[in-house]
C-alpha positions in Angstrom: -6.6 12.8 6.3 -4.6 11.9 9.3 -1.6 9.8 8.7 -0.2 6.5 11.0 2.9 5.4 9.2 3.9 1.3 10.2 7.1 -0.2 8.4 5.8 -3.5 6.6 7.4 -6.3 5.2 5.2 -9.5 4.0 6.3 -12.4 1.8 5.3 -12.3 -1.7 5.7 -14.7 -4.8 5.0 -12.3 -7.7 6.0 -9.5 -9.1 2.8 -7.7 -9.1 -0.2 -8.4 -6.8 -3.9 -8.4 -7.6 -6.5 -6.4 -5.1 -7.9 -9.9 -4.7 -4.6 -10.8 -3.9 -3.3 -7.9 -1.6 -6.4 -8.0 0.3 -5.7 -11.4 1.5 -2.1 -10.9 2.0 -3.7 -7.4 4.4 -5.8 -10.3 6.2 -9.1 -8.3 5.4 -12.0 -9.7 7.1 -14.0 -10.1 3.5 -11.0 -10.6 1.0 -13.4 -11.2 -1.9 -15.8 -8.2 -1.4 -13.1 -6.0 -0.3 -13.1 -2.2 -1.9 -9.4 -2.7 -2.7 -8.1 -0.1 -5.4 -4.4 -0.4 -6.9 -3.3 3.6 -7.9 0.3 5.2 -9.5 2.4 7.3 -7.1 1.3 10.5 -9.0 -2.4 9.3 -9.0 -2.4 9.0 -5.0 0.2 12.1 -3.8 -0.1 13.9 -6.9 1.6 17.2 -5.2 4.2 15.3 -3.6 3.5 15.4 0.0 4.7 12.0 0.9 7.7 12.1 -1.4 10.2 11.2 1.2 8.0 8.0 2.1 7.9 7.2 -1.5 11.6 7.6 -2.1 12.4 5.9 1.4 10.3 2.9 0.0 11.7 2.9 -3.1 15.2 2.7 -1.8 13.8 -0.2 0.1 12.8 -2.0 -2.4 16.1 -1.6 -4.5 14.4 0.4 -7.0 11.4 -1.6 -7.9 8.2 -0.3 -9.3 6.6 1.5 -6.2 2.5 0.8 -5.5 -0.2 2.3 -3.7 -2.6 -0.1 -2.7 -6.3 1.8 -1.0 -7.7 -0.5 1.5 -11.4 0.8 2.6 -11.9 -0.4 5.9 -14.9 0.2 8.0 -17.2 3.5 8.1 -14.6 6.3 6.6 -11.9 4.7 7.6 -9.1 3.4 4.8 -5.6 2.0 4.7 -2.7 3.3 2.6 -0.5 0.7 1.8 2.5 2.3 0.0 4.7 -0.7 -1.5 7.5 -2.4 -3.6 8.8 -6.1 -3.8 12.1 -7.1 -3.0 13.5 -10.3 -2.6 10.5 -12.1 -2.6 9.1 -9.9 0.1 6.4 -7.0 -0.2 7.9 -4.0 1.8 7.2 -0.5 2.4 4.7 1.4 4.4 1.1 1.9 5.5 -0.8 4.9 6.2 -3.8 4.8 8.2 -6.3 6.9 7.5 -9.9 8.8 8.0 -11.5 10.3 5.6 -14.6 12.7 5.4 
């Protein structure tokens, strides 16, 4: 998997989002057939790769439970969308992705 990280911060009125949901608020071209899949931190980096990104997001989000949204996108490509809510707004990271 190669990895693009871009800082993100998008408004948000709850305190957990759907897929439906997230793929909107991601602007997917098809946000009602989108392969949108919500995991657990362990579930997605269960070795502990990324923890610095995880920690970093957490700190950004002032402790609040930390998300990993999966994205697919077109052919093999997928988005990594690595997030917590804070202050009304969704923040944290996502990864870009291509996967074989």
């Amino acid at each position: 998997m190669k990895v693009c990280l871009l800082l993100i911060a998008m408004k948000s009125h709850a305190n957990t989002i759907s897929a439906a949901t997230f793929a909107k608020l991601v602007n997917h071209p098809s946000p009602d057939d989108a392969e949108v899949s919500i995991m657990d931190i362990g579930e997605w980096d269960p070795q502990g790769k990324y923890k610095d990104i995880v920690d970093a997001t957490r700190e950004v989000a002032k402790g609040s439970d930390v998300r990993v949204y999966r994205v697919r996108r077109e052919g093999s490509r997928v988005e990594y969308w690595v997030v917590g809510i804070e202050g009304g707004k969704l923040v944290g990271v996502k990864a870009l992705a291509v996967e074989s």
